[in-house]
Backbone as a ProteinNet text record, in pm:
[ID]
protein_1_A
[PRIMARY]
XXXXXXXXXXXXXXXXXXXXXXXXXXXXXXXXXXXXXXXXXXXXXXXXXXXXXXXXXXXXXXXXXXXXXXXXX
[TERTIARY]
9687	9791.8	9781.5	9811.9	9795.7	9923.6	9862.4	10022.5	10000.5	10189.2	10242	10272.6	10238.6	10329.2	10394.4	10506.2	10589.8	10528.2	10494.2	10446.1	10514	10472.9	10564.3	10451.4	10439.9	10315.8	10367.6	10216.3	10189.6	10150	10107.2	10081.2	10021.4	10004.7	10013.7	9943.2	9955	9952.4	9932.6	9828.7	9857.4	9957.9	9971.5	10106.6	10222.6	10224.1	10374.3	10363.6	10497	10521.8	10507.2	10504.9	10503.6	10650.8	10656.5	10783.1	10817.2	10716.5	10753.4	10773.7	10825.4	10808.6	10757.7	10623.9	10579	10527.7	10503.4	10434.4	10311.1	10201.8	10067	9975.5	9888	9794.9	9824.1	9741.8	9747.8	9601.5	9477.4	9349.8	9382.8	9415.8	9449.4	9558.2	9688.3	9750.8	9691.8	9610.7	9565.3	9432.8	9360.8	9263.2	9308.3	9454.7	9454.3	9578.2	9603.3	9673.7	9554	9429.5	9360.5	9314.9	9308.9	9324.1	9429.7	9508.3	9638.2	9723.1	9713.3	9760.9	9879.3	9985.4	10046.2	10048.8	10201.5	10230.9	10300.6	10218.6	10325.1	10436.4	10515.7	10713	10691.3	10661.5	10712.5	10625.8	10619.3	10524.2	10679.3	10635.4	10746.9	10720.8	10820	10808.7	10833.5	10747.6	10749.3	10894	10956.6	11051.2	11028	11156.5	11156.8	11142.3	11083.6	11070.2	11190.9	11251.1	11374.4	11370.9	11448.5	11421.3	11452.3	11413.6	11439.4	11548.5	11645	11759.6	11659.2	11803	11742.4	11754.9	11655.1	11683.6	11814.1	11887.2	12034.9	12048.4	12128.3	12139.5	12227.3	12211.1	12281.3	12405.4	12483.6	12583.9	12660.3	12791	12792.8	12845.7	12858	12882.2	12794.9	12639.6	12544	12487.8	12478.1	12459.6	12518	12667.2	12746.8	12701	12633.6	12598.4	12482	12387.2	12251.1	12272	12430.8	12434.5	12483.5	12555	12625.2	12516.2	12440.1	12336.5	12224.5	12179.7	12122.8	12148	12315.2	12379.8	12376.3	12404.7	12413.9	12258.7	12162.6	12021.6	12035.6
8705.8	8773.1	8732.9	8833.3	8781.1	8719.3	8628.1	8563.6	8636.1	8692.2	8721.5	8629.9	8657.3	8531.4	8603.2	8612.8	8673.7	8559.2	8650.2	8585.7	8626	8566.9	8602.4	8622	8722.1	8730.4	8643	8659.3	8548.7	8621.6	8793.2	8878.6	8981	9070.7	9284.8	9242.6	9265.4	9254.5	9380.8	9497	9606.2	9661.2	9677.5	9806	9726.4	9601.3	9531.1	9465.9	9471	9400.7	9224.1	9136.1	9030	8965.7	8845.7	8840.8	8898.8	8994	9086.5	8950.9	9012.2	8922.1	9026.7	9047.7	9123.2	9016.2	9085.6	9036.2	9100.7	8962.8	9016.1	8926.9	8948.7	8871.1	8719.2	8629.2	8486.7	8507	8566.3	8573.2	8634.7	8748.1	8804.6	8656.9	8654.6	8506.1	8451.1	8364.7	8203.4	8259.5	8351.4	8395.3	8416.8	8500.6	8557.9	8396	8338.6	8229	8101.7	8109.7	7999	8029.8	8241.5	8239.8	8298.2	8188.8	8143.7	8335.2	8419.2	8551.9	8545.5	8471.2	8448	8309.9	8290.4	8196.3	8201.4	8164.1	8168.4	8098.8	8183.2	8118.7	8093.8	8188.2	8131.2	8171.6	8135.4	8234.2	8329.1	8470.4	8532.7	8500.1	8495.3	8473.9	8585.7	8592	8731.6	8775.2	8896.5	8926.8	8858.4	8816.1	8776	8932.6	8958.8	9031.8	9049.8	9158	9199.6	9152.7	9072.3	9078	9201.3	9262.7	9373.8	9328	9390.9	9368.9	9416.9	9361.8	9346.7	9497.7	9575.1	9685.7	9667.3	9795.8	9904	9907.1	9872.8	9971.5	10075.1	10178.4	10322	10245.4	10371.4	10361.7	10404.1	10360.2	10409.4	10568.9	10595.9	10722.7	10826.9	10774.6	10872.7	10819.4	10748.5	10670.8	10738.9	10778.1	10875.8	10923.1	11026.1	11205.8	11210.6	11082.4	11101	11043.7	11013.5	10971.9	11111.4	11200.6	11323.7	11415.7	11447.5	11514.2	11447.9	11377.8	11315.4	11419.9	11378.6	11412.4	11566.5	11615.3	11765.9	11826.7	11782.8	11781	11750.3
9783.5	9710.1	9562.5	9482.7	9337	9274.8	9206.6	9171.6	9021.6	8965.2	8847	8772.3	8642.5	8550.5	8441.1	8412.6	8302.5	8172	8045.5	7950.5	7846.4	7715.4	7574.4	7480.6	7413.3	7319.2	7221.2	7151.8	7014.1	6939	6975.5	6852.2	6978.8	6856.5	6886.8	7043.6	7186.9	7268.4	7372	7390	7447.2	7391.1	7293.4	7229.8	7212.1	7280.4	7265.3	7150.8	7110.4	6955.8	7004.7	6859.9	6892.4	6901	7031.3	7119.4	7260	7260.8	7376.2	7492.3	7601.3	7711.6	7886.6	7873.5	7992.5	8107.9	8247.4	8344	8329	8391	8398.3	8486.4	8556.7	8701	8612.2	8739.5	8689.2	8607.6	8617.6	8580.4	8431.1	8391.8	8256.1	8173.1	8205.9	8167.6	8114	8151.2	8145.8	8067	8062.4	7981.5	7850.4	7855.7	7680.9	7645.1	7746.6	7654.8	7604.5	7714.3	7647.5	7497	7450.4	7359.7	7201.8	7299.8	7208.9	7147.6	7255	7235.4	7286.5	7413.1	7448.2	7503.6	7555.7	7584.7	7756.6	7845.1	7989.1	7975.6	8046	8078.7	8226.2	8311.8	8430.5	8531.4	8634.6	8748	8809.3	8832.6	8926.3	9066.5	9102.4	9306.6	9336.9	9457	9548.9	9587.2	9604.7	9679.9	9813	9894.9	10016.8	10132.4	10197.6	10266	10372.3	10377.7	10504.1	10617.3	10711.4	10844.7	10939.5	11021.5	11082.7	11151.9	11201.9	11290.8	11408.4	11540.2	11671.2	11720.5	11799.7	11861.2	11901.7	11880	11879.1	12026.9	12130.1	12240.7	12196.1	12289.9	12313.3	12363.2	12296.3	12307.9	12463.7	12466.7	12623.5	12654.5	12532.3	12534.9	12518.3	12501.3	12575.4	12648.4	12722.2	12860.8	12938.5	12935.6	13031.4	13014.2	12896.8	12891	12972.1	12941.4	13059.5	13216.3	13249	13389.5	13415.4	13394.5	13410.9	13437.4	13369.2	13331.5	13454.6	13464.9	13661.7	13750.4	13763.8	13873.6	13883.1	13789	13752	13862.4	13821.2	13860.5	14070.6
[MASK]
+++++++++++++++++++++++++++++++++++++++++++++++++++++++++++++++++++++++++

């Protein structure tokens, strides 16, 4: 997984003025800060991923409609 690092330029930066504060890979980062173009602030952390809830049972009110519907048969 690639890690992000939110950075702060040190000058004209891809179109961003100097100050900007963008995200960019850890490989680009640490390349344009070794030459002194920005400065890293922080690494971003991944969103935590959702846990799924537990399968739903049916309700009992179509449970009746498919016991009715049997019998009907």
């Amino acid at each position: 997984m690639v890690t992000k690092y939110k950075v702060k330029t040190k000058a004209v930066f891809n179109g961003q003025p100097v100050g900007s504060i963008v995200e960019l890979d850890e490989k680009t980062a640490k390349r344009y800060e070794a030459l002194k173009y920005l400065e890293i602030i922080e690494e971003v952390k991944p969103k935590a991923k959702k846990s799924t809830s537990a399968t739903k049972k049916p309700s009992q009110k179509t449970s009746a409609k498919k016991e009715t519907k049997k019998d009907e048969d």
